[in-house]
C-alpha positions as CSV (number, residue, x, y, z in Angstrom):
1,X,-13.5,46.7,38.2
2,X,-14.2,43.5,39.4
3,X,-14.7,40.2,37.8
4,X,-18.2,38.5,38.5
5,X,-19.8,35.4,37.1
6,X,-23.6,36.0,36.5
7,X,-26.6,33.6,34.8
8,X,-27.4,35.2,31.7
9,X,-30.2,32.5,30.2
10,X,-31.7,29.6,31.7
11,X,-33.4,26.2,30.4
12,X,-35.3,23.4,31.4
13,X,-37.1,20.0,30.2
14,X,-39.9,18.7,32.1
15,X,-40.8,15.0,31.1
16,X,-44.4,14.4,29.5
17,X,-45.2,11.3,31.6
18,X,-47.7,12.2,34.7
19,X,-47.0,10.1,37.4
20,X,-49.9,10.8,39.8
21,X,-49.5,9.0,43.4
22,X,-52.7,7.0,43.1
23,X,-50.7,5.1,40.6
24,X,-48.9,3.3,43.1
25,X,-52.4,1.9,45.0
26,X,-51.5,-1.5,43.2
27,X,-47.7,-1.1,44.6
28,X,-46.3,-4.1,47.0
29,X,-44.1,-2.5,49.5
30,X,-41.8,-3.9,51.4
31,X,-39.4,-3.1,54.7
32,X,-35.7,-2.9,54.1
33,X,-36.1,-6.3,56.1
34,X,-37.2,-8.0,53.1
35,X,-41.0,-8.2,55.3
36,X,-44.6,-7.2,53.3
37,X,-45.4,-3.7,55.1
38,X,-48.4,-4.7,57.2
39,X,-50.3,-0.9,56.7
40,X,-52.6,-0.8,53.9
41,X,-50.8,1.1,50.6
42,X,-53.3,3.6,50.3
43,X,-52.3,4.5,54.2
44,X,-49.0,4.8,53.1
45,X,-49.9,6.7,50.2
46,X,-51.6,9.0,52.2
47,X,-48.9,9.5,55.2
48,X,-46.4,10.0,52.2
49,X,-48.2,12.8,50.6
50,X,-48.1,14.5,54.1
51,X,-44.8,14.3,54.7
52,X,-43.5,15.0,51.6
53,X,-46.1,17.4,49.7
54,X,-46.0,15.0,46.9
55,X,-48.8,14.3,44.7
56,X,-47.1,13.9,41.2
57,X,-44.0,13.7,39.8
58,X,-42.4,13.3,36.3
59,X,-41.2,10.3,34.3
60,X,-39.3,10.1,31.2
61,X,-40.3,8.2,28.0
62,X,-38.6,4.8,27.7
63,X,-36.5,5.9,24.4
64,X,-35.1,9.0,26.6
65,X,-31.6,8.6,28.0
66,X,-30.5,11.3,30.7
67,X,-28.2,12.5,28.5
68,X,-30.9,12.9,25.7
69,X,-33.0,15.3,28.5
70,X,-30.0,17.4,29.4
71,X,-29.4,18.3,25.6
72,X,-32.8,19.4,25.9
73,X,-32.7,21.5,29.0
74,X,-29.5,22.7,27.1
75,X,-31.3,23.6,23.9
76,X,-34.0,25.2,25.8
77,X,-31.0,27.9,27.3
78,X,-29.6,28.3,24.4
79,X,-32.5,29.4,22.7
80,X,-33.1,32.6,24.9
81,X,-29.7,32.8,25.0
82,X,-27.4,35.5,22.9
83,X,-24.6,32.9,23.4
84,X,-23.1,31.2,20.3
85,X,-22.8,27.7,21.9
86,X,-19.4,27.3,19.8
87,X,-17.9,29.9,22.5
88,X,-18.4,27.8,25.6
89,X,-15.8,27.0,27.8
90,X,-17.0,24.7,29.7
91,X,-20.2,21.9,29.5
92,X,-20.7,20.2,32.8
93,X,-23.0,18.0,33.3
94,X,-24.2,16.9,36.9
95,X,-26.0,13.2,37.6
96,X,-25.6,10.5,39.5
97,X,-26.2,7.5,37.9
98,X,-25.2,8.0,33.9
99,X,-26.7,6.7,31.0
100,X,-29.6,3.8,32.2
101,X,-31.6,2.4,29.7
102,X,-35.0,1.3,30.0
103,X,-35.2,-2.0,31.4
104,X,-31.6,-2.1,32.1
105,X,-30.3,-0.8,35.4
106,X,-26.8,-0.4,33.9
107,X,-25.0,2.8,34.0
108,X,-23.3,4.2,31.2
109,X,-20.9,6.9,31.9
110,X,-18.5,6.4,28.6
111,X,-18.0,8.4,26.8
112,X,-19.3,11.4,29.6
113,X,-22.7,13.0,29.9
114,X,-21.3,15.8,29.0
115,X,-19.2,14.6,26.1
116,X,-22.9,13.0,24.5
117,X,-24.2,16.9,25.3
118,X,-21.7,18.6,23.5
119,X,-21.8,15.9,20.4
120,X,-25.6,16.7,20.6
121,X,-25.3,20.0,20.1
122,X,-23.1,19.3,17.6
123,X,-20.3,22.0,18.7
124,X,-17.0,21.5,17.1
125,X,-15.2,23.6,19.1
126,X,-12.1,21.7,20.9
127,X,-11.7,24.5,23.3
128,X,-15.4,23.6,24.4
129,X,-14.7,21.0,27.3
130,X,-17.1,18.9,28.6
131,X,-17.0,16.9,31.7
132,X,-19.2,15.5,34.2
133,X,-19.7,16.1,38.1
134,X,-21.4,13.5,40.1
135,X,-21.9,15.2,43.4
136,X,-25.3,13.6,44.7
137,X,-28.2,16.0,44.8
138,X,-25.8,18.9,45.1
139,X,-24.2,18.3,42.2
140,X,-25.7,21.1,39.8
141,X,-24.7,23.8,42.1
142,X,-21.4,22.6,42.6
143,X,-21.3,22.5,39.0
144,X,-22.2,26.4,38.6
145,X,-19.2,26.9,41.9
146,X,-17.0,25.0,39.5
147,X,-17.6,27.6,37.1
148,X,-17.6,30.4,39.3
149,X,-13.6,29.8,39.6
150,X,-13.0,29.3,36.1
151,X,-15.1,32.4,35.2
152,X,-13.1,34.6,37.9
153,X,-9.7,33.4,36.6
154,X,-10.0,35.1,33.9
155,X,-9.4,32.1,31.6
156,X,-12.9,31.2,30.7
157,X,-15.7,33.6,29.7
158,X,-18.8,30.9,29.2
159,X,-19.9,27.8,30.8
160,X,-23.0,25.9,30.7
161,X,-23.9,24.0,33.6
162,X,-26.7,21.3,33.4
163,X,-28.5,19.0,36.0
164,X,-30.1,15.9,35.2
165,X,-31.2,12.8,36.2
166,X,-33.4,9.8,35.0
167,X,-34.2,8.7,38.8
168,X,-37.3,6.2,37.4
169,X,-34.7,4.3,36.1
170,X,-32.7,3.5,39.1
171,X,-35.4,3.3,42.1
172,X,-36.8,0.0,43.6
173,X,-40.8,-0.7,42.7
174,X,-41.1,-1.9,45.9
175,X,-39.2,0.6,48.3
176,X,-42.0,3.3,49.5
177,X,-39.0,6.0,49.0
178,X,-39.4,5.3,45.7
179,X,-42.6,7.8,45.3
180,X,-39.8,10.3,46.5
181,X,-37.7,10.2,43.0
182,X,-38.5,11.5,39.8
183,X,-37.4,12.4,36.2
184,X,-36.1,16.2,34.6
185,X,-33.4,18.4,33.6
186,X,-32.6,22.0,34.1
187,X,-29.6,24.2,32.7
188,X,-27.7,27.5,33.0
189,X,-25.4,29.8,31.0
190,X,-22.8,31.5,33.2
191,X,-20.7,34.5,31.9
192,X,-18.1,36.6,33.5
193,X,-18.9,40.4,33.8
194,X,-17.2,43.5,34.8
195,X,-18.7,45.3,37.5
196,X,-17.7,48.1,40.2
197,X,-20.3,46.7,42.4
198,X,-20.8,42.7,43.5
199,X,-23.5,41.3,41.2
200,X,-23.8,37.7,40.3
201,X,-22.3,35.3,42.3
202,X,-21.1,37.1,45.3
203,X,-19.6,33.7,47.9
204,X,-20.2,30.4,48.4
205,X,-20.0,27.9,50.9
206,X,-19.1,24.2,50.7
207,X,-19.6,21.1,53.3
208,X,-18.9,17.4,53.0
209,X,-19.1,14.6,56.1
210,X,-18.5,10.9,55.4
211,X,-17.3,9.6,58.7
212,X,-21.1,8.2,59.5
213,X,-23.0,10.2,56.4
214,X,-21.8,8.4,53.4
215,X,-23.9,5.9,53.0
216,X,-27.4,7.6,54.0
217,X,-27.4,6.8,50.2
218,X,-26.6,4.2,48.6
219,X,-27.3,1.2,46.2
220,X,-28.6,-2.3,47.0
221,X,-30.6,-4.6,46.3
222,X,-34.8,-4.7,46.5
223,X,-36.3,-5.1,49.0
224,X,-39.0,-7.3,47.9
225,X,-36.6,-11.0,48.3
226,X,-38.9,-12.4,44.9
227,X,-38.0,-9.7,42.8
228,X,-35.4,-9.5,40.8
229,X,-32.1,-9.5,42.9
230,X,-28.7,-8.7,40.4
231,X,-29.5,-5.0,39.9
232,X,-29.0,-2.4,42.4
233,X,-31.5,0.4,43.1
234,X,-31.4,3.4,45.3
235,X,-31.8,2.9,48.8
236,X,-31.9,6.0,51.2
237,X,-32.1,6.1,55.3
238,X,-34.9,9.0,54.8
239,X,-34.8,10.0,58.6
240,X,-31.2,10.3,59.1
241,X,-30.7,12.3,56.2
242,X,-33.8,14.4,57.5
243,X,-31.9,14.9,61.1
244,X,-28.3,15.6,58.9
245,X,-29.5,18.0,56.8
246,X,-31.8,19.7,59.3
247,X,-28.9,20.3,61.6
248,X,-26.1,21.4,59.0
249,X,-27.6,23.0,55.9
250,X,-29.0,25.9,57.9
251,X,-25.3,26.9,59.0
252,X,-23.7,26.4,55.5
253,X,-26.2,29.0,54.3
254,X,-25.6,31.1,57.1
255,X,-21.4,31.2,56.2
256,X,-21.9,31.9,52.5
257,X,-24.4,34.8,53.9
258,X,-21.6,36.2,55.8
259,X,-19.0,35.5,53.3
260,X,-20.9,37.6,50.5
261,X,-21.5,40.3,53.5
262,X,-25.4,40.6,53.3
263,X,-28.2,39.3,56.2
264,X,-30.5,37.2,55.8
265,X,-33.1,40.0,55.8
266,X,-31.7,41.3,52.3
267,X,-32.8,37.7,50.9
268,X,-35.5,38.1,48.9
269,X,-35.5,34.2,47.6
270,X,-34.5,30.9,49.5
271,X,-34.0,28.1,46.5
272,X,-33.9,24.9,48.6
273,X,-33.3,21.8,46.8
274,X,-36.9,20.1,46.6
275,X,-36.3,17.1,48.5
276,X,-39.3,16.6,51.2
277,X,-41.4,19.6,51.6
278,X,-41.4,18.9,55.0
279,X,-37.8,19.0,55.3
280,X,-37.2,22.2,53.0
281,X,-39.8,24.3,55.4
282,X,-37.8,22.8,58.4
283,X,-34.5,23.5,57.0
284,X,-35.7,27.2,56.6
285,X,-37.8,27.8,59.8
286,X,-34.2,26.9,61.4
287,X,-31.9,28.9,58.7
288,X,-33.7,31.7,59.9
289,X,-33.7,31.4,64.1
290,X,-29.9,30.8,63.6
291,X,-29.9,34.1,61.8
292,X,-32.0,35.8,64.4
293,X,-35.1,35.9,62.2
294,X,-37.9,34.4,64.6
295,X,-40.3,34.7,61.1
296,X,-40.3,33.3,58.3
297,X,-41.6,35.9,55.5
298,X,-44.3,34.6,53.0
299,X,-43.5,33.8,49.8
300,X,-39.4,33.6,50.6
301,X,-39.0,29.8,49.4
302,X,-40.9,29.1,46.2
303,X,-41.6,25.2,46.0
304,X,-42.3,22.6,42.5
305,X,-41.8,19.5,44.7
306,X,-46.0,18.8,45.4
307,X,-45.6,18.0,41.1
308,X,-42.2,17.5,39.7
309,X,-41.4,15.3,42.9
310,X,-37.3,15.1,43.4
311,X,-35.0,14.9,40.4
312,X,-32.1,15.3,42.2
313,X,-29.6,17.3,40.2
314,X,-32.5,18.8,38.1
315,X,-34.6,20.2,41.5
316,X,-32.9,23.9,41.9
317,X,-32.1,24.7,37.8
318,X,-35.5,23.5,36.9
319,X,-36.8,25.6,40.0
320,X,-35.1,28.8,39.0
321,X,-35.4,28.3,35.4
322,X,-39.5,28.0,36.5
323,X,-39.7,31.3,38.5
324,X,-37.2,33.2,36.0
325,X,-39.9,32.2,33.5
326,X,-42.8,33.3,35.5
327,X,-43.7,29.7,35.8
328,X,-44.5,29.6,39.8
329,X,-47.1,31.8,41.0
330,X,-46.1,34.3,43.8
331,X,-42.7,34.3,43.1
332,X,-40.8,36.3,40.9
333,X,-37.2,38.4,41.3
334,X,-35.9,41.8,40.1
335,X,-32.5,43.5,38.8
336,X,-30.7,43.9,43.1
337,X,-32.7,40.9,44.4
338,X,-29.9,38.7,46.1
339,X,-30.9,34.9,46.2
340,X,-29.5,32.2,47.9
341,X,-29.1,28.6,46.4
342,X,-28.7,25.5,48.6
343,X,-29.1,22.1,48.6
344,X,-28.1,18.4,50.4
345,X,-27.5,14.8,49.3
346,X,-25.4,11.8,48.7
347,X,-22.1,11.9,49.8
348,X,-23.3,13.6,52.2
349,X,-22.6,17.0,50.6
350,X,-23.7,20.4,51.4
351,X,-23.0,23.5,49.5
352,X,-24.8,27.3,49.1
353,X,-24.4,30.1,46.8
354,X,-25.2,33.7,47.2
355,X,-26.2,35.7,44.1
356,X,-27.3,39.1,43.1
357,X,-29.6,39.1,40.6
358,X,-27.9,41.4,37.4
């Protein structure tokens, strides 16, 4: 018998707030240049939506930390969950950018994320240990690796694994990537299993390059010169990060593939990070060439990114949570299935998880 860590119960939160893109007809944007942009918003409005598949995204409430919407995505696994939350192991929380409070782009990061989630949820456990994993847009998945290893030690039996992120709070108003960012959480509860035959999480694969890739993101300053100029916001170089991920993800898939020992053609779902839909059907058009699968099959790579936008850490648990639930049409998984996770961002970080579903 082997040890195997598998997802027994899954959780999301989805903010109330609506933001739809004709909301930012009334925007002023501006070049990194610190110049007006000379086409009409509307046209850029329309040229986004194309390129990205974006026609709403999510916001939180301004009394709602990110903290407060992990608990929730938390509560929300916990709840369909047979798991008495004083027996975790682990909490880890993945963000990027803390605790920002409306109004105030400060980050908070003491105590942790995860220490806030686990005070929430009011566990008294000491043997419950929180911590927090900020690992740009991969973050989430790194987090559910992270607990991969402790699950197949031997030493842990539980782990919760949340991603979240408050990106409304942290984007320039005037930076047309801002339409890219939005608001959510999503969690899972891993448990270690005995099994003669690989379920779960079968291999993994995991890629980082910051010689010229660091700072494709990054913080500075707006780039409207009249507004306000001591707060940073995030700042991305959208087309290089297109080209990087485009030419990498594809083969970081392909080794955790042949690490788990199964072909693409026994995938039966691609999670992509929802990032650009553009990008995420580009990244998989060329996952599957280098995998010598001239076709891509219909309904392979279900896709929330046209209405919950990009929430960073949140995209692939909210995802899965969504399709585990029923929640996406054309898209559901049975017991055998094997999945593949993957996603790209900050750092620049790569990483991809193969998984049989139990």
């Amino acid at each position: 018998m082997t040890l195997y860590s598998k997802i027994t119960s899954t959780g999301s939160y989805l903010p109330e707030r609506v933001v739809r893109n004709a909301e930012f007809l009334d925007t002023e944007f501006y070049e990194s240049t610190g110049v007006r942009c000379e086409k009409p918003t509307e046209e850029i409005i329309r040229k986004f939506e194309e390129i990205t598949g974006i026609t709403e995204r999510r916001y939180v409430s301004d009394d709602l930390l990110t903290s407060d919407i992990a608990y929730f995505a938390a509560m929300d696994a916990l709840g369909t969950s047979a798991v008495d939350r004083e027996d975790l192991d682990y909490i880890i929380v993945a963000h990027n950018f803390g605790d920002v409070r409306a109004g105030n782009v400060r980050s908070e990061f003491v105590p942790s994320l995860a220490s806030r989630v686990k005070e929430k949820l009011q566990i008294k456990n000491p043997k419950t240990i929180p911590y927090d994993l900020p690992f740009g847009c991969p973050g989430w998945l790194q987090g559910v690796i992270q607990a991969d290893y402790y699950l197949k030690s031997g030493l842990a039996s539980r782990a919760l694994v949340i991603g979240a992120e408050a990106f409304s709070r942290v984007m320039d108003p005037h930076d047309r990537d801002s339409m890219i960012y939005a608001d959510g959480a999503g969690a899972a509860i891993l448990e270690v299993t005995e099994s003669e035959e690989p379920v779960g999480i079968l291999s993994h694969a995991v890629r980082s390059d910051t010689i010229s890739q660091a700072y494709l993101l990054r913080m500075g300053k707006s780039y409207n010169p009249s507004h306000e100029q001591d707060s940073l916001y995030l700042k991305m170089d959208g087309h290089k990060v297109y080209q990087y991920a485009l030419r990498t993800v594809p083969a970081v898939v392909k080794e955790s593939l042949e690490r788990a020992h199964v072909t693409l053609g026994d995938v039966k779902k691609v999670f992509l990070h929802q990032a650009n839909a553009k990008m995420d059907e580009a990244i998989l058009t060329r996952l599957f060439k280098l995998c010598g699968n001239p076709e891509v099959p219909l309904h392979v790579m279900p896709m929330t990114i046209s209405w919950l936008g990009n929430s960073s850490v949140a995209t692939l648990p909210t995802l899965f949570d969504l399709v585990v639930k029923g929640k996406v049409d054309n898209h559901g998984m049975e017991k055998g299935d094997v999945i593949v996770f993957a996603s790209v961002g900050a750092g620049m970080n790569i990483n991809a998880v193969t998984y049989r579903m139990p």
